[in-house]
N, C-alpha and C positions, 0 to 999 in steps of 0.2 A: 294143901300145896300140890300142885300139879306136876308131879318130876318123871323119871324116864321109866319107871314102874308103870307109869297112869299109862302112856308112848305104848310102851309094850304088850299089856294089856289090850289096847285099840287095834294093834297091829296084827293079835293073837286072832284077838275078836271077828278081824276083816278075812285073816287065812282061813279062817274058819269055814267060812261062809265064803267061796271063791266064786259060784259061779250065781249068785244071789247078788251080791256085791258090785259084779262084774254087767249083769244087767243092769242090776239097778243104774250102774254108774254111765253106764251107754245111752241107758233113756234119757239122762240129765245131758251128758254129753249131745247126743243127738239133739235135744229141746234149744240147747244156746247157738249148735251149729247151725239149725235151721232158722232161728231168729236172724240170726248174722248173713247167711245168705241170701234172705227175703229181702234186707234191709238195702243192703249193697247192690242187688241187683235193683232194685227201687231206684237207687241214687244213680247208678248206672246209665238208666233209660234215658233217667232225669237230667244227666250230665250229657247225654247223646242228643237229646231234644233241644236241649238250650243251645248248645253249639252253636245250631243253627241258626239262630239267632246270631252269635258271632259276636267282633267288637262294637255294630253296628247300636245306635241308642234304643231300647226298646219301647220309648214311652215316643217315638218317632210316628209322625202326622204324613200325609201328602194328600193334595185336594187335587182335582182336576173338576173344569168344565164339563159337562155333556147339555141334552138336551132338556127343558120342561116338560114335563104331563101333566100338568094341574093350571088352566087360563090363574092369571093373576091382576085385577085392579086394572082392567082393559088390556091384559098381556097375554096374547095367542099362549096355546103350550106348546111343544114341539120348538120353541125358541132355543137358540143355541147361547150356554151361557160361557163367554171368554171369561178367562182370568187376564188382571193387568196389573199395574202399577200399584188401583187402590186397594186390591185386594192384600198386595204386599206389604202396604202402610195400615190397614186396619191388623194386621195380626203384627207386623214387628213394632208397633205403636203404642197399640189400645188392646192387646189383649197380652197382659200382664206374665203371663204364665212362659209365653215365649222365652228360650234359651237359644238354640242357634235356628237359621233359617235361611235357605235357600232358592229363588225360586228356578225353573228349570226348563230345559227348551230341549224337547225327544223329536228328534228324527233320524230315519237312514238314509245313509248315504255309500256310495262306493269310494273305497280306500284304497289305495298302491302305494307300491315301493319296489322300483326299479319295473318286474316285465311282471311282478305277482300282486294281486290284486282280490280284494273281497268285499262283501255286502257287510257294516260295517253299522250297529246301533250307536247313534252321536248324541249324545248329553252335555249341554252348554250347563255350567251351574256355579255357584259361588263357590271361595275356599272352604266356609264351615260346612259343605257337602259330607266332607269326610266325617264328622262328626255325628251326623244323619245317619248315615247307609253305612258306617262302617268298614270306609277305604283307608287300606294298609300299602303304601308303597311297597315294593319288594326290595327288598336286602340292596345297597350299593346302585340302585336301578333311579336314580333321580330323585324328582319332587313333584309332589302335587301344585296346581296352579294357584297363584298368589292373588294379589288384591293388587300389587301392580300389574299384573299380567289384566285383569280387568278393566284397569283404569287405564292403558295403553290399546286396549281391545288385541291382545298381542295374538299373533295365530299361532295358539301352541296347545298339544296335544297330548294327554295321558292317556295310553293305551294300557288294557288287559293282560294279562300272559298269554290267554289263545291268541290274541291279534298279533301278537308280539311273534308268537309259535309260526302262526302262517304267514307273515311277511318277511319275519326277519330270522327265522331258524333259530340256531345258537348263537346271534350276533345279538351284542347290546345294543339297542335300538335307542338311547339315550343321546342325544344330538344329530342323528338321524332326519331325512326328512320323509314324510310320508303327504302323499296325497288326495286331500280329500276333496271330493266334485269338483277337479280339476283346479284347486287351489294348495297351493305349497303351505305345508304345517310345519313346526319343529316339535319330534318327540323330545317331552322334558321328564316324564316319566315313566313306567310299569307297576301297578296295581292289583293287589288281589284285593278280591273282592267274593263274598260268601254269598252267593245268585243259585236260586234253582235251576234257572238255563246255563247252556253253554256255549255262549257268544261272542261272535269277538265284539267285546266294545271299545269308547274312546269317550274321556272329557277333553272338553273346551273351553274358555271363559265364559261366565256367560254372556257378557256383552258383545264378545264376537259374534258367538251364536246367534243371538237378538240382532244383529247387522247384517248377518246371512241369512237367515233362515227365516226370521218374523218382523222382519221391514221397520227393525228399532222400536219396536210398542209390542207390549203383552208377552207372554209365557205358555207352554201347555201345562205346567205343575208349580205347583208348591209348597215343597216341601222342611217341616221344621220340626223340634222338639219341646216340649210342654212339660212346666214345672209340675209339682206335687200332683199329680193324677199316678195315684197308687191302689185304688178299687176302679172294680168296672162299674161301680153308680156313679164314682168323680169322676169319669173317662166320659161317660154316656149324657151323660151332663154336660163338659166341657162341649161336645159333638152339637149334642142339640141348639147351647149359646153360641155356638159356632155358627150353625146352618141358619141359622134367624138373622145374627148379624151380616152373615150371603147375602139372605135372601132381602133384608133389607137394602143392601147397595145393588143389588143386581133386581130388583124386583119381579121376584117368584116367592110364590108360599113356602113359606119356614115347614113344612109338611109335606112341603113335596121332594122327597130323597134321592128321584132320577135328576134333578138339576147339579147339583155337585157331590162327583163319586170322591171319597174317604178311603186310602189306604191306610188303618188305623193297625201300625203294630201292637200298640199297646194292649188294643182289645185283645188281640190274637196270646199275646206274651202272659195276659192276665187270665186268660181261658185255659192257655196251656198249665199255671201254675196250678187254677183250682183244679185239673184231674191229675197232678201229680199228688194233690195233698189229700183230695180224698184216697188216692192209692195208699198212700202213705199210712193213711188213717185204717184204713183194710186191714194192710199189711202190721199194723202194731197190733191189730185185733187177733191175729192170726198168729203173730209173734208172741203175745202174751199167753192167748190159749199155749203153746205149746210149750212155754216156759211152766205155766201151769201143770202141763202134763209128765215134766222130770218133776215137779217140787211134790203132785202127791206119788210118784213113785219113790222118791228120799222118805217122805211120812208114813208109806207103807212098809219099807223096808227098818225103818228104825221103831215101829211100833211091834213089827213081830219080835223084833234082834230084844226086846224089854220084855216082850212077852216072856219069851225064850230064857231070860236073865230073870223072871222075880225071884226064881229059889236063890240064886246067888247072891240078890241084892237083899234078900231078908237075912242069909247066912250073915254077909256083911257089915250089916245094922246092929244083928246080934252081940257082933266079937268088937263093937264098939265104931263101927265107920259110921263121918258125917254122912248125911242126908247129900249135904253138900258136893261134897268129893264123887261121891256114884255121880251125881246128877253131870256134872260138869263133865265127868270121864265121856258118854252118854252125849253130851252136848259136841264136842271136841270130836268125837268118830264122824258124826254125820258132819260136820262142817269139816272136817278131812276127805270124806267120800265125796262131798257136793264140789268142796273146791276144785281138787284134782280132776278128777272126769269136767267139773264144768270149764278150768282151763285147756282141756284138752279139744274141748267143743269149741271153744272161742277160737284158739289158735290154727284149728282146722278149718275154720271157717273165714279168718282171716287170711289165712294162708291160698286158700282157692282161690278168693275175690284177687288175691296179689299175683295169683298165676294165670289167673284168665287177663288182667288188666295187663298182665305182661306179653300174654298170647295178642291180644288187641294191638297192642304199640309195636309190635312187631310182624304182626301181616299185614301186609298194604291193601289186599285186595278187603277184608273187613272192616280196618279202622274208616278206612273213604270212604262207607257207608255213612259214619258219624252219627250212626240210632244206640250204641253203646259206650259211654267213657269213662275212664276210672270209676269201675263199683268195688265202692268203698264206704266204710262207717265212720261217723267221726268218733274217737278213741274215749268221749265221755260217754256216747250209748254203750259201746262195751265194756268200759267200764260198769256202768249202770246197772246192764245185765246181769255183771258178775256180783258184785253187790248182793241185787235183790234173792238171784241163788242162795250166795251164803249167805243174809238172815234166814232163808227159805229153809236153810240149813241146819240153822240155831233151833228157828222154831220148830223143826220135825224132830229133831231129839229132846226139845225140853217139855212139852206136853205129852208124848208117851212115858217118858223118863219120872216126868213129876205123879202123873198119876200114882205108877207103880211105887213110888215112895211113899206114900198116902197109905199102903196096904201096910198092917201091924206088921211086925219083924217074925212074929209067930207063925200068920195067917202066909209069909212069902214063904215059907220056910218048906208050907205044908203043899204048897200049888209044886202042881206039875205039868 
């Protein structure tokens, strides 16, 4: 029976030995805390990288025209290939995978409002645009354009926050008119939007756009989002069934890839994950070594502390004690030492990651970086950790422990 004699004993045993103990329990400690902030800072980067990505779709396509380099079936190279209509009907029709899709009409134009005025990126496009690229109205600041607004070709205009910044200051610009190439718009909303430039931009219908801008026939882009493509061999695939069926309506070689340029998130989203998972994978290699390097210091410390006890445990044997009861006493110290330091190692190490994450959310000039965000573990790896500890724990006291009970009660009696 395990009762407050056995406690006492352990506790004896631990003052004993204070500054043996004291290390040992610091290597253990140090081995979880450095797991935990490998980990987190891992998740970190990882949480900072994706960001970037934003609410935008990631498995999100966009094709544009350029020119041929490869003659095709009596077809010069250097041919300029447009996008149109059937390009829009082979992919929102016939290619299955489609979920939203847009097509899109880029140009600048110059923009006013009242005596202030700017150079002004103007993107005509459909309402599931948003969907695509990831456009978030801002708080109380309107709406994005509808499918009526399309079907009326209505001139109406969703501006940025910089645009919004340099023509209209602190004023809600929300029923407002602004001018674009000399034609009256109504702003109907303001949009962020997650852009490595910083631009003022502005949407339009598309159909307006195609009535101004592209003489009501064809697009510069088209952009959409694509089912089940969750590796880059199903991505890279889709790409190439893609460029064939191009190249088939536009007649140019399916192998020649200066004909239609590919802004393919996906690829980029699925490149990003494989070098966070090989990090990942590093990082657990590096984490277990050093989980490894507290567990054989618990195994060295608790095979000297047996060494150090056989005259006591053969005494013991002697005047009638189980086998049992030494071994467990024995077992119960190191999983006391492993625990304690190893919760102290967890919780310091949790504890940083919650202070840096807090340092993050509260300086502006770092968090706007967006390369670091909440590094954090999820609570079953630390658990996990701690776990593996204490068996690591068990087993280091109960194979020094069992050996030395193995030794006759005579032969412990006589060791020194």
């Amino acid at each position: 029976m395990f009762d407050l004699d056995n406690w006492t004993e352990i506790f004896s045993s631990i003052r004993k030995n204070k500054l043996r103990t004291f290390l040992t329990g610091f290597s253990i400690s140090w081995s979880i805390f450095m797991f935990i902030i490998l980990l987190a800072s891992s998740n970190g980067a990882k949480n900072g990288v994706m960001t970037t990505f934003g609410s935008r779709d990631v498995n999100s396509i966009s094709i544009y025209g350029r020119a041929t380099s490869i003659p095709f079936n009596g077809f010069s190279d250097n041919r300029k290939v447009e996008l149109d209509e059937k390009d829009f009907d082979l992919i929102n029709s016939q290619i299955i995978q489609k979920e939203f899709i847009s097509p899109c009409i880029n140009t600048v134009v110059t923009a006013s409002y009242k005596k202030d005025y700017t150079s002004v990126a103007l993107v005509g496009v459909y309402p599931e645009y948003t969907h695509i690229n990831g456009i978030k109205i801002s708080d109380k600041q309107g709406r994005f354009i509808s499918d009526l607004d399309i079907n009326k070709r209505r001139k109406v205009a969703v501006v940025n926050q910089r645009l919004k910044d340099v023509l209209y200051q602190n004023k809600n610009p929300v029923g407002e008119d602004i001018i674009i190439n000399k034609l009256r718009f109504t702003v109907i909303g303001v949009f962020d939007e997650i852009s490595s430039t910083n631009i003022e931009k502005a949407y339009i219908p598309f159909s307006t756009s195609q009535l101004l801008f592209y003489g009501g026939w064809g697009f510069t882009s088209l952009a959409f989002t694509a089912k089940n493509l969750d590796t880059q061999k199903s991505n890279e695939q889709f790409i190439k069934d893609l460029r064939a069926r191009l190249g088939a309506l536009h007649h140019f070689d399916p192998q020649d890839e200066q004909a239609i340029g590919f802004s393919d998130k996906l690829d980029t989203y699925l490149q990003t994950l494989g070098i966070f998972n090989a990090v990942n994978v590093f990082i657990w290699i590096i984490g277990i070594g050093t989980l490894l390097a507290g567990i054989v210091g618990i195994s060295n410390i608790m095979l000297i502390t047996v060494r150090e006890r056989t005259r006591e445990f053969g005494i013991r044997k002697a005047l009638g004690a189980k086998p049992y009861s030494i071994l467990i006493n024995i077992v119960i110290e190191s999983v006391v030492i492993t625990a304690l330091f190893g919760y102290l190692g967890l919780f310091a190490g949790i504890g940083l990651s919650k202070l840096f994450n807090w340092f993050l959310e509260n300086n502006t000039a770092v968090s706007s970086l967006a390369i670091f965000e909440n590094p954090s573990i999820h609570v079953s790896t630390a658990i996990g950790a701690m776990v593996t500890l204490i068996i690591a724990g068990v087993l280091a006291g109960y194979f020094p422990a069992r050996l030395a009970l193995k030794v006759p009660a005579v032969d412990a009696i006589r060791a020194e």
